[in-house]
C-alpha positions, 0 to 999 in steps of 0.5 A: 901631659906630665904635672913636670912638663904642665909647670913648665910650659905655665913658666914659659907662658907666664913669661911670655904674657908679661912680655905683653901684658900692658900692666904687667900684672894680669894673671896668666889664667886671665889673659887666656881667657881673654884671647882664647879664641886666638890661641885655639885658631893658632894651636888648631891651625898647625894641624899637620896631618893630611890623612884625612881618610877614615883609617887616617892619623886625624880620625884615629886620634879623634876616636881615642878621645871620642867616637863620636867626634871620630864620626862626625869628621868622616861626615865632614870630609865624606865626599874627599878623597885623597887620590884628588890631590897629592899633599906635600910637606905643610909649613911650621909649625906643624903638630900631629893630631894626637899633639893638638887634641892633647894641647885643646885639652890641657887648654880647656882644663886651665880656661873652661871657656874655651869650649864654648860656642863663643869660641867656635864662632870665632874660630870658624871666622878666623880659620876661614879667613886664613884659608881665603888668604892663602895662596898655597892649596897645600896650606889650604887643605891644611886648614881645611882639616883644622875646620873638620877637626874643630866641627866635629870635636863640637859638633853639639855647638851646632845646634845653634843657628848662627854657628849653622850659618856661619859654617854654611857661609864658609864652605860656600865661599869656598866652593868657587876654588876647584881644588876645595870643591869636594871638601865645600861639599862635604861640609855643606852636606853635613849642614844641609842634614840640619834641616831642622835648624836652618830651615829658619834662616833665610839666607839658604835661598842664597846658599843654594842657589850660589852652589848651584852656579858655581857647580853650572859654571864647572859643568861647562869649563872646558876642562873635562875633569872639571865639568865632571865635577860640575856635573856630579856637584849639579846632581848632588844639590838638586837632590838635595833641594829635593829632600830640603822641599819636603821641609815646609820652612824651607820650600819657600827658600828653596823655590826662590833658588831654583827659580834662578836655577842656571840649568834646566831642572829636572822633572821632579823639581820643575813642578816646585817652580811652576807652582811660583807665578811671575808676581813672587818672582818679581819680589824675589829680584826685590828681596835683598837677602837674595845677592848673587845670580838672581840675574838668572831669573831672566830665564823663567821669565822669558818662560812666562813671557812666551807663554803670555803669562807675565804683565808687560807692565811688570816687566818694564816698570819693575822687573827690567830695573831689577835685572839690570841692578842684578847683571853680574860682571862679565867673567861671571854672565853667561850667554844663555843668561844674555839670550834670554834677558834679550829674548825678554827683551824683545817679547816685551816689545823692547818698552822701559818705564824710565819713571819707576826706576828707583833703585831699592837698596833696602839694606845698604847704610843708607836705607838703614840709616834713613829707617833708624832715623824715622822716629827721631830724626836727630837721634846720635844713635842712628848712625850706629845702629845703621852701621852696625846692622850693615856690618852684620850683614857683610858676615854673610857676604860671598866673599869671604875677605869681605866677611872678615874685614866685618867680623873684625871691625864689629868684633872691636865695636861690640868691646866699645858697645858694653851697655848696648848704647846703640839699641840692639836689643830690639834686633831680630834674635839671630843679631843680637846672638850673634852680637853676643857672641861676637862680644865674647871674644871682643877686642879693642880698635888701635888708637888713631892719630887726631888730626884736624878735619880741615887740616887733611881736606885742605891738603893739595896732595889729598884733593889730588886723589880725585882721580883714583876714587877707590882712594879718595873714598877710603881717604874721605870716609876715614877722615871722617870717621876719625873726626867722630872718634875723637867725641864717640870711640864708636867710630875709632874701630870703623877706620879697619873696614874703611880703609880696607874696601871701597864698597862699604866707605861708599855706602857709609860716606852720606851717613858720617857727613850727615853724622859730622855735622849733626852732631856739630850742631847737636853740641852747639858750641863756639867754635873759633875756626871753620865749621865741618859745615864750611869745611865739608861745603868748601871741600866738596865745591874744590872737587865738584869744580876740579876738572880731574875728578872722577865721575864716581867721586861726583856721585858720591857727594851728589848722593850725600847731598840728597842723603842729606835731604832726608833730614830735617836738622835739629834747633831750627824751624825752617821748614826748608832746612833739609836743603841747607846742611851744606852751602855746595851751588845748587847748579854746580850739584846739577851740572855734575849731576849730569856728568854722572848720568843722574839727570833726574837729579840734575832737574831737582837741583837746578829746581832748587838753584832757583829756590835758593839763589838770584835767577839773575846770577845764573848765566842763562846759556849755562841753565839752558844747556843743563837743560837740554842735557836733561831732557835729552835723557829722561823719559818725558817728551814734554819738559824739553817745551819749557826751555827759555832759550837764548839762541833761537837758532839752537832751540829750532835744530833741537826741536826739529830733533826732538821731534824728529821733523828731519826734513826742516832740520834738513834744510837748516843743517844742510844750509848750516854746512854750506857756510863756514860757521858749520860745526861737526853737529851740523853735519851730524844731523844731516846724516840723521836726517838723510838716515831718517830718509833712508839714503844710508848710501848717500848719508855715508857718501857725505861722511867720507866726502866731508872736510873742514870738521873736527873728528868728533863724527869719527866717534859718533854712533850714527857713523857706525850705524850707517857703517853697517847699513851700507857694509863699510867694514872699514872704521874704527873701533874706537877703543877706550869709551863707550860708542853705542854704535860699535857692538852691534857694528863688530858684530855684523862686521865679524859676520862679513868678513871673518871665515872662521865660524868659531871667531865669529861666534867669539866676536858676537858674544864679546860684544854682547857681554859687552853691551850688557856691561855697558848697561850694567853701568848705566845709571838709572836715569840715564834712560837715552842711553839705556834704550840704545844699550836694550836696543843694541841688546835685541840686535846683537841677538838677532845675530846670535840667532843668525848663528843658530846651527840649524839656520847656518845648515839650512843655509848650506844646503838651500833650504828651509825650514819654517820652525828653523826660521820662525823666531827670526821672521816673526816681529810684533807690530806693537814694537815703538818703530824704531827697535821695530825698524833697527832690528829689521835693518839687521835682520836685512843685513845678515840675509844679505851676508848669506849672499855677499860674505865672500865679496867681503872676504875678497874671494876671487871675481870667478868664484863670486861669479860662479857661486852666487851671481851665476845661481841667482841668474839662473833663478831668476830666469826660472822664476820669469820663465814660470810667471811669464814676465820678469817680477821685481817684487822679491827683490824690493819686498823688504824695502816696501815693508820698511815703507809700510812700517814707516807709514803705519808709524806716521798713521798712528801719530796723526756730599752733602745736599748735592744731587748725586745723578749727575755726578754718575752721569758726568763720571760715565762722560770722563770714563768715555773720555779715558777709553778715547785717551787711550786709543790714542798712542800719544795720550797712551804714552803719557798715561792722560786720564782724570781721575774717576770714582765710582757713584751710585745714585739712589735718589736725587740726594742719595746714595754711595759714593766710592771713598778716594784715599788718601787725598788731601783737598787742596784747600787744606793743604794750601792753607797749612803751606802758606803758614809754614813755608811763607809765615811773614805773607798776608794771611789768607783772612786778611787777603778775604778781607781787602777783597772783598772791602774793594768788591763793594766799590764796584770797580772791576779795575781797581780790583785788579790793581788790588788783587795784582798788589796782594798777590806780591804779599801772597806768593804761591807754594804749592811746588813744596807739596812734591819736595815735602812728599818725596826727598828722591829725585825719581820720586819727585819727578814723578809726582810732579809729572803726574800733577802737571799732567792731570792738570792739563787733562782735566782743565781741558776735559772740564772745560769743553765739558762746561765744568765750573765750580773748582774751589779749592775743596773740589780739587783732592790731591792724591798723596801717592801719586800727585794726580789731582781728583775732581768732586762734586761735578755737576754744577755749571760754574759760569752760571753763578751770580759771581760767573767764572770767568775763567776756562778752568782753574789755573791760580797762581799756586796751581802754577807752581806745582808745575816748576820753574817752566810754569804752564810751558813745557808739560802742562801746554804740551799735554793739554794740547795732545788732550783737546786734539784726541778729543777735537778728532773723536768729537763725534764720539764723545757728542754722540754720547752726550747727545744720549745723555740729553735724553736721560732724565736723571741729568739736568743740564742747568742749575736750578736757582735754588742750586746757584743761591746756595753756591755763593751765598746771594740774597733770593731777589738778586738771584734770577737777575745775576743767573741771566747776565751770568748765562749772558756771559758765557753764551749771549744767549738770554736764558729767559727767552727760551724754554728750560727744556733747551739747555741741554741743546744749548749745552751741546752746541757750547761742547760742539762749539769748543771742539771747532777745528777752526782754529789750531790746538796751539792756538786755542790752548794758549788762548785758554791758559792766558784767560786762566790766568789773566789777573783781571779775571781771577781778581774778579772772581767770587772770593769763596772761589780763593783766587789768590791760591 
């Protein structure tokens, strides 16, 4: 460019920057430099060669100004060819090659910057970005170019990690568009040949396993041209893995991708997966840094599953969870990802652990917000850096429009961010470089209009937008960002992304109201109007309360509700202040809790409804009928005991249900109908009962003869299940809501009727992508509806395998082949019955397709005739003739194997100075009393057991002992609890005191009243162990579950076992888990000279931890399922015992010197208390007999408390209320804490 012309484009431009410099005054120079990186994507991006060949107009002008360059551009489009699509005319403004290269270099001479990495960062960015928004592929190959042409003229930028990855995103973004596809691979090529540079990033797993999808997904398209492609990119990435796992930084990368691989691998290949066993499978489904297509990995594990090389447990309380969060959507999940995840399903057993399914979300903002907050949890800065850190990992994101919306909004945020006041400077080194060069070219946020935060949510025409939550998301988030932005400019950029997307908004709303209102309670100043708190309350409680809001806008605020929980707020010493940063009803959170499917959450809520409001208050049919929705759809049969109903009547049905006793529900839905207070739900369950029965046929009759109720049955799933077990192929769809009963219904019904084989196959897997949606959509404590999804799943699939090309021509021809077959014949007894019995029923219903498909399809009698009634005639009559008489069992055999299964399912229904010897020897009896908890499937199912530790006894006072972690007595516990949570009760001392002041006096009932009095100043705390362990309603649950049930095995495992002593430093609390540890075993508490008079420990605090319900619902429940294993195998377990009389290491008394240490007792009171003790508890005088009788008199106390004389309900209840009888615990030896 000549110096004339060089001066007058500096005229034209100094006038044109004027126009926009806000001063007027910067200095053109300057200004370039500012927006460099815009001025070289615009004069880049009119790049209007389309030659992009090696004797091309772009290589030719690029050799002239550097052969490097020149070759590096031919790398970049290597794999291009110019016949593959025929270019037009590109749009203006367009420029030659030789043009641009020469306007960059007059460019780089007026603003050396401009060749800087920061520059091609932003570049790439921008250049991306416009070629995902353009609609025309014409414009794209343009674009296309200008990227090429920009790498190669700085392809020493690339040495670089993050500009590496920034490209490699890019063009695998890209590769998904069939007509850039060759162009995506040229570039990956030349990013792939930089090994040494990525082999240090993580997100190449994602990478190649994203390009391997994409080029599976071509391989199968219809198009022939296509699937060439599909298959020629294929080759290439697998050859490329190939040499990528030569490098040993990135093998481990690479194995992550092809354990999801879509295809079968070639042989070279196969034997880098084989290396990974099923355990670094199931991290890689953990590992969020792998986003897209891990679904796929349902394949290998189906493959380690058939070769018995993978844990069930794994599967159902981890990996299931997993896959499901991994399900892609429908457009996008395969058929054979579906066949194998049902195959997995099925080897599996169809079993799902409902109580470890916590969904991980490590990297989403509120994962982040939670882990910045840790250290100080009213730290303002916390927010940000969650924010910040999760926009970073958007600009990996597939989808580049979402990238970009990142790319934009972080760019503004670093302008704002000039003295790094968010703390990034101790982030990983490839975010603060790339935090660095984001801040380069960092440009300011648009300014935002203020409103006033009560201003807009009490505005009726945004409450209304409750109904659409993609807007009511961006709305809220925005709204709340802006109040933030008028006291930090940090949020001001945020309004870019939030109003864009709903993805981010969503993840980001718990974080800025928990923002709002701490740092409305950080500033501390008077505030004349509402607080956000009153504000955010009032307008939550208007949407929670609306009829119109949707599900999803629910969830949102349940799940900033339980955000909220995780932080204690600043300035308060309350330790319950975690529950009240917002006012919203407790119970209101619960019922809506329920409408979202979280019915976990839903019980910690109405838990803390009772915390923090009057029972009284409650309308008790509204807290029942929470209820019963709860434990309706949660993984725990227990809880639903604990209900306290108000109709009797309702409570009996849905106990019937419950526990599945269809011939009482019979006779009370069936008394029900023949009045006229019958309600759809009545007719409901007799056709659940009839089904139970087996009389489908009948069941069905009943429907269709049915009047006087509602329709609500014509969408019941039990109508469509009878529907298909009877061959009704005439009801509804019932489009526009889920029904569990309609895919697999669509599906046999195809099978039926259709004629083209085809249509069928379409049907049955649009119905299995279907359901796979449908469980996709599910929440994870839904678990009910879940397992109706898993089991829908295994049926569907038996279809697909009744599909099978081999099975449809063996068939044809009559014939069979047993390796055609096996697969469909074979079923594991071990499956719970019913998936076992469903799947058989389906199987049933397509072998008796093969014979009926033409009736259904109305052929001609004479055919049907002639076809099939004539052949099997003929059959039967050869088969009479051979055995000499007729034989009915071919035609019952799958009837009485439905019996045998029933049947087979109802037979499995039916320290110190301490002697160490016994605490071994009571240890071995508890390990005895786990192997019959487990043998048995109901105490299985609940996971029972005590809790055991090894001994190794070396003398009577010595020896080793394994060490329990992380356990906290309960004593220390308690004592710490009761000061936080109840600081203005009587202190544990004082209670001592008084206690043991009204012993003296002798009266055992004035000790009661007293003990009765105390207890009011002395309330219990212990279910705030499970709040202050765990904030996340599975958590919560589980450790509460776990503590209950512990508790009711061990009271009665202690129990018949003599068991006594348990102080409160006896009993450890395992910190993980909530399962109660029991220590120091082998004293017989009933002996002491204060005897116990209680059966086992059950205070008034050990009762708390049990919830609301108390000593009803789990802890009965389990307890009785506990004594009748134990009353069944009683002659196990004495057998036992009986052994243990003769080991001369077990003592079966407690010595006098054992009993005066235990409670202190003066050495002339103690053979005296230890007599009217043992009185006490046998009615025996211990001193008529000889020492060596205990251990007889012992066993006869066990054998006596496994009678059978009196039932197991009755029993439990009597124990619980001995337990817990005020008279006996206030005469309890006051060491023993009675008041815990």
């Amino acid at each position: 460019m000549d110096v004339a012309r060089s001066s007058e484009l500096e005229e034209l431009l100094t006038e044109k920057a004027r126009e926009t410099d806000e001063d007027g005054h910067t200095p053109l120079n300057q200004l370039m430099r500012r927006y460099a990186d815009g001025i070289v994507t615009s004069i880049v991006r009119t790049l209007g060669d389309q030659d992009y060949s090696l004797e091309g107009p772009i290589v030719t002008a690029l050799a002239e100004e550097s052969a490097s360059a020149a070759e590096e551009f031919g790398q970049l489009t290597s794999y291009r060819a110019l016949s593959e699509f025929e270019p037009h005319e590109v749009n203006i403004p367009t420029l030659p090659t030789r043009v641009i290269l020469r306007a960059l270099s007059w460019f780089n001479l007026h603003v050396p910057v401009a060749e800087d990495t920061a520059v091609t960062y932003h570049v790439l960015h921008r250049l991306f970005a416009d070629l995902e928004r353009s609609p025309l592929v014409n414009e794209q190959m343009r674009l296309l170019n200008a990227i090429c042409l920009w790498v190669a003229r700085h392809h020493e930028h690339f040495d670089q990690a993050v500009l590496l990855r920034t490209l490699l995103n890019g063009a695998a973004n890209i590769m998904g568009q069939c007509d850039l596809a060759r162009g995506a691979q040229s570039l990956l090529q030349w990013v792939l040949l930089r090994r040494r540079i990525i082999g240090k990033d993580s997100q190449v797993a994602e990478i190649i396993l994203r390009i391997g999808c994409m080029a599976h997904d071509y391989s199968i398209n219809p198009a022939e041209d296509v699937a060439r492609l599909g298959l020629d990119l294929l080759h290439w990435i697998e050859a490329e893995t190939l040499e990528l796992c030569k490098s040993k930084s990135l093998k481990g990368y690479v194995q992550k991708a092809l354990s999801a691989w879509p295809r079968e691998l070639p042989t070279t290949l196969q034997t880098v997966v084989q290396e990974l066993p099923s355990e670094s499978l199931s991290k890689i489904l953990t590992d969020e840094r792998i986003s897209s297509y891990k679904f796929r990995l349902a394949k290998r594990l189906h493959e380690l599953a058939a070769e018995n090389s993978y844990d069930d447990e794994q599967f159902s309380k981890l990996d299931f969870w997993r896959l499901k969060e991994c399900i892609p959507p429908a457009r996008l999940i395969s058929g054979e990802d579906i066949d194998s995840f049902s195959e997995l399903l099925i080897l599996q057993k169809g079993r799902i652990d409902g109580l470890e399914s916590e969904s991980s979300g490590a990297h989403t903002v509120r994962a982040r917000h939670l882990l910045a907050s840790r250290k100080e949890s009213d730290d303002p800065i916390a927010p940000q850096r969650a924010i910040m850190a999760s926009l970073l990992s958007i600009l990996d994101d597939p989808s580049t429009t979402r990238s970009h919306l990142a790319f934009i909004t972080l760019r503004s945020l670093v302008y704002i961010a000039t003295s790094d006041p968010t703390g990034t400077r101790s982030w990983p080194l490839e975010h603060r470089q790339e935090l660095e060069l984001l801040k380069a070219y960092a440009y300011p946020a648009a300014s935002r209009k203020h409103t006033e935060l009560h201003e807009l949510l009490s505005l009726t025409s945004h409450t209304e937008l409750v109904e659409d939550f993609p807007r009511w998301i961006r709305f809220l988030a925005t709204t709340l960002s802006d109040s933030l932005a008028v006291n930090e400019s940090f949020y001001v950029p945020l309004a870019h992304i939030l109003q864009a997307e709903t993805q981010f908004p969503e993840q980001a709303l718990p974080v800025l109201v928990h923002t709002v209102l701490l740092t409305e309670r950080l500033r501390q100043q008077p505030k004349d109007g509402m607080t956000a708190c009153q504000i955010l309350s009032g307008y939550f409680t208007t949407i929670l309360s609306s009829d119109i809001s949707s599900a999803s806008c629910r969830r949102a605020i349940v799940d900033t509700v339980l955000h909220l929980r995780q932080f204690p707020p600043p300035g308060t010493h309350d330790p319950l202040a975690h529950d009240k940063w917002l006012t919203v009803d407790f119970l209101l959170l619960s019922q809506n809790a329920i409408i979202c499917g979280a019915y976990t959450t839903a019980l910690l809520f109405l838990e803390l409804a009772t915390e923090y409001s009057d029972l009284a208050s409650f309308d008790p049919s509204t807290v029942e009928q929470v209820l019963y929705n709860i434990y309706s759809h949660i993984d725990e049969p227990d809880g639903f005991y604990g209900i306290e109903t108000q109709n009797l009547r309702q409570f009996l049905m849905k106990r019937f249900h419950h526990e599945k006793q269809w011939d009482k529900a019979f006779q009370f839905h069936s008394a029900a109908l023949e009045t006229r207070e019958a309600e759809s739900s009545d007719l409901d369950g007799a056709l659940q009962a009839l089904h139970s029965f087996g009389f489908n046929h009948m069941a069905m009759t009943a429907l269709q003869g049915a009047s006087g109720i509602d329709d609500a049955l014509n969408s019941s799933s039990m109508t469509y299940h009878l529907g298909w077990r009877t061959g009704t192929w005439d009801l509804p769809e019932q489009p526009g809501f889920r029904n569990a009963g309609v895919p697999l219904y669509i599906a046999l019904r195809a099978v039926y009727r259709e004629r083209d084989s085809a249509l069928v196959d379409s049907i049955v897997r649009r119905m299995s992508i279907q359901e796979m949606g449908a469980l996709r959509s599910l929440g994870n404590e839904n678990l009910t509806e879940i397992r109706e999804a898993t089991q829908n799943l295994m049926c569907i699939h038996q279809v697909r395998r009744w599909r099978d090309k081999d099975i449809q021509r063996d068939l044809q021809s009559k014939t069979m082949k047993d390796s055609h077959w096996e697969k469909f014949v074979d079923i594991d007894g071990n499956m719970d019955f019913p998936d076992l019995e469903t799947i058989m029923a389906c199987r049933i219903s397509l072998i008796r397709s093969g014979t009926w498909a033409s009736e259904a399809c109305l052929e001609k009698p004479d055919y049907i005739k002639a076809q099939y009634f004539d052949v099997a005639a003929s059959l039967a009559r050869e088969l009479d003739a051979n055995e000499g008489s007729p034989n009915a069992t071919h035609a019952s055999v799958y009837h009485d194997y439905a019996i045998f299964a029933e049947h087979q399912y109802h037979a499995f229904k039916g320290e110190g100075d301490d002697d160490l010897r016994q605490d071994a020897v009571m240890e071995q009896v508890f390990e005895l009393v786990n192997t019959v908890l487990r043998r048995d499937r109901d105490t299985l199912k609940r996971e029972l057991r005590i809790r055991c530790y090894k001994v190794i006894p070396l003398a009577s006072q010595a020896g080793v002992l394994e060490f329990v972690t992380n356990t906290t007595p309960l004593i220390v516990w308690l004592r710490k609890a009761h000061a936080k949570y109840r600081p203005k009760d009587i202190s544990d001392d004082d209670c001592r005191k008084k206690m043991i002041a009204q012993r003296k006096k002798g009266n055992a009932d004035d000790l009661k009243a007293l003990f009765i009095e105390l207890r009011e100043q002395f309330k219990p705390v212990m279910r705030h162990y499970f709040t202050e362990s765990h904030k996340t309603p599975m958590s919560w649950f589980k450790m509460r579950l776990n503590y209950a049930r512990s508790v009711a095995t061990t009271s009665i495992v202690g129990h018949i076992l003599g068991l006594g002593d348990r102080h409160l430093s006896n009993i450890l609390l395992d910190n993980n888990n909530g399962e109660v540890v029991h220590i120091d075993l082998d004293l017989k508490g009933k002996l002491l000279p204060i005897p116990e008079r209680v059966p086992f420990r059950l205070t008034a605090d050990m009762v708390d931890g049990l919830g609301t319900s108390g000593t009803q619902g789990v802890f009965q429940r389990c307890a009785e399922e506990t004594l009748r294993v134990l009353r069944n195998d009683s002659e196990v377990i004495l057998t036992v015992l009986e052994v243990f009389k003769y080991d001369p290491l077990h003592s079966w008394t407690a010595s006098e010197l054992k009993v005066k240490r235990a409670q202190s007792v003066p050495d002339a009171n103690t053979a005296l208390l230890t007599g009217e003790a043992f009185r006490f508890v046998v009615g025996i005088d211990m001193s008529a007999g000889m020492a060596d009788e205990a251990a007889d008199r012992a066993l006869q106390g066990v054998t006596r408390k496994l009678d059978k004389s009196l039932s197991i309900e009755f029993t439990v209840n009597e124990l619980i209320a001995e337990a817990t009888d005020p008279f006996n615990l206030a005469n309890m030896f006051i060491g023993w804490s009675p008041q815990y």
